[in-house]
N, C-alpha and C positions, 0 to 999 in steps of 0.2 A: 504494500500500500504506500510506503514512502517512496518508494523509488518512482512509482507511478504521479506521485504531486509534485515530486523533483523533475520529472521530464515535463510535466503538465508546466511547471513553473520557465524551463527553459525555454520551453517552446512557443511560448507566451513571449519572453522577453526576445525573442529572435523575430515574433512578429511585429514587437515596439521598437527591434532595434530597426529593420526593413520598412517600418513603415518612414521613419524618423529619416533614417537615410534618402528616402525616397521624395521626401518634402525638401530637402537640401537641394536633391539635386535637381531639382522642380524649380524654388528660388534662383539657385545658378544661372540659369536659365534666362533670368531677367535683369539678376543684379549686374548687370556689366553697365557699361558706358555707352550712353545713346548718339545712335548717328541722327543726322536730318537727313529725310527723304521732301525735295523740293519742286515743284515744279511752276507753270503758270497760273496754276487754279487754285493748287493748295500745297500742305505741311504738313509733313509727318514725324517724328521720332520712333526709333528703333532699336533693340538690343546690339549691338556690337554682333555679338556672337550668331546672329542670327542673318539672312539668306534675303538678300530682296531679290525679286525678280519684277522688271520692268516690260514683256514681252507683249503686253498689250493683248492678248488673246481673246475672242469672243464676248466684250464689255469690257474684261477684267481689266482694270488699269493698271493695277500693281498686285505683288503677292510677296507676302513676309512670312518665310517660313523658320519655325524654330529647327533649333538641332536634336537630333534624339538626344534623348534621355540616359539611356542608359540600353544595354542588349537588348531588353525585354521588349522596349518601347518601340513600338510600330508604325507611329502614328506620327508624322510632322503639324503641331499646331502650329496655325499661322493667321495674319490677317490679311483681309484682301477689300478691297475697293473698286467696286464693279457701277457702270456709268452703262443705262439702259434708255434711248429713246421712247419718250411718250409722247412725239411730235401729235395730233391731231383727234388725242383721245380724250380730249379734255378735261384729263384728271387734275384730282386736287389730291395732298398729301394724305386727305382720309382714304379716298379710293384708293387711288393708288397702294397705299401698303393693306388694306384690306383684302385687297386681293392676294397681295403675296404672303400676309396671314393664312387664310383660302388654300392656299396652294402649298403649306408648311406641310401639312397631312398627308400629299402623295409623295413627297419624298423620305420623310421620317415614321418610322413603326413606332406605336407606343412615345406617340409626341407627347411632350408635358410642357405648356406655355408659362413660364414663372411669372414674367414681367411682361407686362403691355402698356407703354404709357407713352403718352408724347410730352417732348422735353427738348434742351439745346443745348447744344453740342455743335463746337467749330463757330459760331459765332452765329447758328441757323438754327428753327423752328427743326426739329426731325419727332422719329416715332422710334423708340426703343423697345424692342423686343427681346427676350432672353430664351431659350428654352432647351428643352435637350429630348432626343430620342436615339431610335439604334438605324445606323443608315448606312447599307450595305455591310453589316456582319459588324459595325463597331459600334459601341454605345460614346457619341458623341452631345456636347453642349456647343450651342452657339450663341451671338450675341450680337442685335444687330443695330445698326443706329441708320436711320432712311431719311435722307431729305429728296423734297423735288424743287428742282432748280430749273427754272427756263427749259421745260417741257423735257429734260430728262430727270431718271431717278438715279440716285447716288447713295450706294448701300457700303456703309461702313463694316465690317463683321471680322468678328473674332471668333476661331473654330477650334476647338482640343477636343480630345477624349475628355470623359466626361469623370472619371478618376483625376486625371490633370486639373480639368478647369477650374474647379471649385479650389485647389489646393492655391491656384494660379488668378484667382479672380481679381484681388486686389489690384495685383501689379499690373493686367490687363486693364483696368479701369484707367491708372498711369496713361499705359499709352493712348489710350482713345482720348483721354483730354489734351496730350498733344499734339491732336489731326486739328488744324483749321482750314478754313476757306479764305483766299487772302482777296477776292471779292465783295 
């Protein structure tokens, strides 16, 4: 019976010591020194340690991906700023992210919406969204801040696994106060 609460005990502490490590090297992660990402519209700040990609792809304007973590970790969080024409539909910032609310549920299984509110950020009226489900075999959270500008939409978001993000939320909140519009 003792040796049985003596493993119980060890195994216990190997779970606080992994978890504890695991939150470190999560922080790491962010605690570095920030670059500016700049262009004619807007501002960003960035981890050092961390990956922009400027390739312009289908909206996307930018994409900042972190580094893994460590073996285990699979998953590159990152954020990205995607710019979508709404020439001629004459949406207002309610439509417009209503729908893309609408449309959270075909992509994510077991969506859970935290935050729904509209708020400002960057110097502009947006809609903040938070939420997490499992999307293509990973259980991730995302985070998203929406303005519409001059008939397009501009979606600010930050994407981790959903173990990460909560650990990571703080410091993610950092950088999205450093995105402005210099408009």
């Amino acid at each position: 019976m003792k040796r049985s609460a003596t493993f119980a005990q060890t195994t216990n502490s190997m779970k606080n010591w992994f978890a504890i490590a695991c939150m470190i090297c999560a922080n790491n992660a962010f605690s570095q020194e920030l670059l500016k990402f700049e262009n004619d519209k807007y501002i960003m700040q960035y981890p050092a340690g961390w990956t922009l990609d400027v390739t312009e792809n289908s909206g996307t304007e930018f994409m900042i991906f972190s580094p893994l973590l460590n073996e285990e970790d699979q998953y590159q969080d990152f954020f990205r700023l995607t710019i979508i024409p709404q020439q001629g539909l004459n949406h207002t910032l309610e439509s417009c992210t209503d729908q893309y609310v609408k449309d959270l549920s075909f992509f994510y299984q077991d969506l859970k919406i935290n935050i729904d509110e509209y708020t400002e950020l960057g110097g502009r009226r947006c809609r903040h969204i938070q939420y997490n489900g499992s999307f293509s075999g990973f259980g991730l959270a995302q985070e998203d801040y929406i303005w519409l500008i001059a008939d397009q939409s501009y979606t600010l978001n930050y994407c981790a696994e959903l173990i990460d993000y909560w650990k990571l939320r703080d410091k993610s909140k950092e950088l999205f106060k450093t995105f402005r519009f210099k408009n």
